[in-house]
TIRO-2110 file (N, C-alpha, C; in Angstrom, 1 decimal):
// TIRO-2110
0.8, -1.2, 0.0, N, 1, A
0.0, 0.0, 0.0, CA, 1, A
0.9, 1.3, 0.0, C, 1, A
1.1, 1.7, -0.7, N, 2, A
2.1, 2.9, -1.2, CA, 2, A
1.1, 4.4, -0.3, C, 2, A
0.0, 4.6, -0.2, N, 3, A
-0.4, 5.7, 0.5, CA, 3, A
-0.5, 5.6, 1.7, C, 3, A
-0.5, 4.0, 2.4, N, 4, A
-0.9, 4.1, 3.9, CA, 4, A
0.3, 5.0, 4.6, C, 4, A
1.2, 5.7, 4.2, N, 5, A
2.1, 6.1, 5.1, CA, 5, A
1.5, 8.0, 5.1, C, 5, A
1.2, 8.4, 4.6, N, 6, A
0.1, 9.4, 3.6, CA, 6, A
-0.8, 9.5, 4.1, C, 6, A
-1.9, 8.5, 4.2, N, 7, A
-2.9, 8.5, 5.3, CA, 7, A
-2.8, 8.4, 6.2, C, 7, A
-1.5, 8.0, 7.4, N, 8, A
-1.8, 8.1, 8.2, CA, 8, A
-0.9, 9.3, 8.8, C, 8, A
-0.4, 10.1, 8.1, N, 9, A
0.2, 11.7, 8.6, CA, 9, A
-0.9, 12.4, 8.5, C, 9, A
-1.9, 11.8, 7.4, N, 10, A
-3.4, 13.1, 7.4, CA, 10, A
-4.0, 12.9, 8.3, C, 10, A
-4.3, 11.6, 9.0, N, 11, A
-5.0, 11.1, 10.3, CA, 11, A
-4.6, 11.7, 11.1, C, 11, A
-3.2, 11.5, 11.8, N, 12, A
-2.9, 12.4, 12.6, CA, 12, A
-2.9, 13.7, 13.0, C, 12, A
-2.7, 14.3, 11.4, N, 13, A
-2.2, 15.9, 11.9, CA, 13, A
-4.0, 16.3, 11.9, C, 13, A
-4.8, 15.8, 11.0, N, 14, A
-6.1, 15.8, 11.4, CA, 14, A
-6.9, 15.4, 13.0, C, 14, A
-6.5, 14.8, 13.6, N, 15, A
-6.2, 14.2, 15.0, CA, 15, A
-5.8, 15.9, 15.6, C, 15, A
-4.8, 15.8, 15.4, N, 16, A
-4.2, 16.9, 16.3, CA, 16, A
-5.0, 18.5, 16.4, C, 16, A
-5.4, 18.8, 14.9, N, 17, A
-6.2, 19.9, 14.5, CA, 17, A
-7.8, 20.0, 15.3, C, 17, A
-8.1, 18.5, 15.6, N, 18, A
-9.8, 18.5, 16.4, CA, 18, A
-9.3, 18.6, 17.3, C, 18, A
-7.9, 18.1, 18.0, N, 19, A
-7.8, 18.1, 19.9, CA, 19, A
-7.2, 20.0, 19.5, C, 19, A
-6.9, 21.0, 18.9, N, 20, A
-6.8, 22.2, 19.0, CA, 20, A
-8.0, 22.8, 19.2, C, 20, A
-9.3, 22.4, 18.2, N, 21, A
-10.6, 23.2, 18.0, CA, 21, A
-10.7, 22.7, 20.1, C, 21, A
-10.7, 21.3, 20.0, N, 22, A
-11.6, 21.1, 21.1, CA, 22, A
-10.7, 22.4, 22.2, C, 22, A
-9.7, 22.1, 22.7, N, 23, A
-9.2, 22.6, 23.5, CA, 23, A
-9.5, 24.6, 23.3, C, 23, A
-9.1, 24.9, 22.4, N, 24, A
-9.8, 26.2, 22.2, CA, 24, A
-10.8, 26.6, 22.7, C, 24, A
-12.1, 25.8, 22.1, N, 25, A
-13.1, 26.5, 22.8, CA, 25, A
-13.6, 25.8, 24.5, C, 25, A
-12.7, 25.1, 24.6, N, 26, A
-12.3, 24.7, 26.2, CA, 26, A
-12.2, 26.2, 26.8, C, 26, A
-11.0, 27.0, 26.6, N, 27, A
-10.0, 27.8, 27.2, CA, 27, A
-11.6, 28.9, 27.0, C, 27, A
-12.2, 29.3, 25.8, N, 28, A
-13.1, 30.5, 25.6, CA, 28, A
-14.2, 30.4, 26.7, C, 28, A
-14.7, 28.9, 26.7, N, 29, A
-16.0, 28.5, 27.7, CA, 29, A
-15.4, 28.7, 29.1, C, 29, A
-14.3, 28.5, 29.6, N, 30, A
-13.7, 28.8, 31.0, CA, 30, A
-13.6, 30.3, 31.2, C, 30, A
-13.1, 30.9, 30.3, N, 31, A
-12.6, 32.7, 30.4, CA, 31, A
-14.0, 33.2, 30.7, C, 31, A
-15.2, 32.6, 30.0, N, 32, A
-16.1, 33.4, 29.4, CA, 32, A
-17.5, 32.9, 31.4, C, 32, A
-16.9, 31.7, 31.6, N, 33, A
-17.3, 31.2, 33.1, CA, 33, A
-16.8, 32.1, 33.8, C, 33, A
-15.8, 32.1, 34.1, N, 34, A
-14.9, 33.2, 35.2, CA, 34, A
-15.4, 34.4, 34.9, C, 34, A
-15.5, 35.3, 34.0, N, 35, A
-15.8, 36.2, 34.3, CA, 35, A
-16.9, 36.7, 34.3, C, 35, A
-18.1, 35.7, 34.3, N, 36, A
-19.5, 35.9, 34.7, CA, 36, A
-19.4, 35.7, 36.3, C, 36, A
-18.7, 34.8, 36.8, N, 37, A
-18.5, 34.2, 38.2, CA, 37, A
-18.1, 35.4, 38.7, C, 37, A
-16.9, 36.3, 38.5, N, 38, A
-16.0, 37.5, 39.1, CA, 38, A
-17.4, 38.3, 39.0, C, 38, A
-18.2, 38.9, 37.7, N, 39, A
-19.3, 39.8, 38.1, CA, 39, A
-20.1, 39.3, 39.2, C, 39, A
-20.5, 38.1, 39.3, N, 40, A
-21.7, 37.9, 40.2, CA, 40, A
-20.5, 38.2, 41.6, C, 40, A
-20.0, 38.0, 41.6, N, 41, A
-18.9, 38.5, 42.9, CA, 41, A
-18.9, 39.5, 43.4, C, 41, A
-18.2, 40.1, 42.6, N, 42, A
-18.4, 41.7, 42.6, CA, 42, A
-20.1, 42.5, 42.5, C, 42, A
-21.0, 41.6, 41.8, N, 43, A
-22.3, 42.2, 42.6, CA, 43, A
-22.5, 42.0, 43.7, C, 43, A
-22.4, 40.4, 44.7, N, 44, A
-22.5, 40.3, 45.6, CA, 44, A
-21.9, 41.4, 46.9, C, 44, A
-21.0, 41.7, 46.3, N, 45, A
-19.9, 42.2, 47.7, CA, 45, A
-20.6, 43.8, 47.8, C, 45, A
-20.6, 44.1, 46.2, N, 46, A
-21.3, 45.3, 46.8, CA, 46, A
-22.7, 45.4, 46.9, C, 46, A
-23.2, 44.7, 47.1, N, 47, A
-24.9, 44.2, 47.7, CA, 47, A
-24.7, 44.2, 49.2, C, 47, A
-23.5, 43.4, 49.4, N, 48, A
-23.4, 43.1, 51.2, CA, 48, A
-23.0, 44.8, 51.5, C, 48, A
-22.1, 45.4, 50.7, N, 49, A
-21.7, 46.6, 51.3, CA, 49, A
-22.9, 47.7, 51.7, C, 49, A
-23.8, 47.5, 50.7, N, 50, A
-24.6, 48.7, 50.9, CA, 50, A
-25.8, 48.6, 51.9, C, 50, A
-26.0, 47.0, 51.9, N, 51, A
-26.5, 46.5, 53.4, CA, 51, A
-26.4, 46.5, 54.6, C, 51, A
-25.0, 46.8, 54.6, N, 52, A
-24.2, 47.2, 55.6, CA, 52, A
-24.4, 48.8, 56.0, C, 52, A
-24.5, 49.3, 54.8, N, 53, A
-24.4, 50.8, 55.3, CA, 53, A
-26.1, 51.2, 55.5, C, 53, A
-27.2, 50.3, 54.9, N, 54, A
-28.3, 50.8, 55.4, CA, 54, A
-28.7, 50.4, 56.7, C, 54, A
-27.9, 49.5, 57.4, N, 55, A
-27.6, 49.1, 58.3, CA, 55, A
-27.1, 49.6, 59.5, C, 55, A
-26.2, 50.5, 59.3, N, 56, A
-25.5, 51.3, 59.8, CA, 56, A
-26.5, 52.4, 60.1, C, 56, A
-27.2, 53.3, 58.9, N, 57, A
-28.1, 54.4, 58.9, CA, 57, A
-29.1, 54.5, 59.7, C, 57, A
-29.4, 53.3, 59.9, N, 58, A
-31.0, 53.1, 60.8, CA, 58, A
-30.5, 52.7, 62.5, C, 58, A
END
């Protein structure tokens, strides 16, 4: 078989190109988690702060 050596570098580097797509949109779906996570954070804290200070007022 004169191409199986041919097919199987296209296999691979094809192989290699899906585990890039997958891992890509790995790294996008995590960035794109965290920084919803950090906002809801940062709303919480300043939720507690201002509770605190109506807290304080009364």
């Amino acid at each position: 078989m004169p191409g199986a050596a041919a097919a199987e570098v296209y296999f691979i580097a094809a192989m290699m190109i899906l585990i890039l797509i997958i891992c890509a949109v790995a790294v996008v779906a995590f960035f794109k988690t965290y920084k919803k996570e950090m906002k809801q954070r940062e709303e919480r804290r300043q939720a507690k702060e201002k509770a605190k200070a109506e807290k304080a007022e009364a």
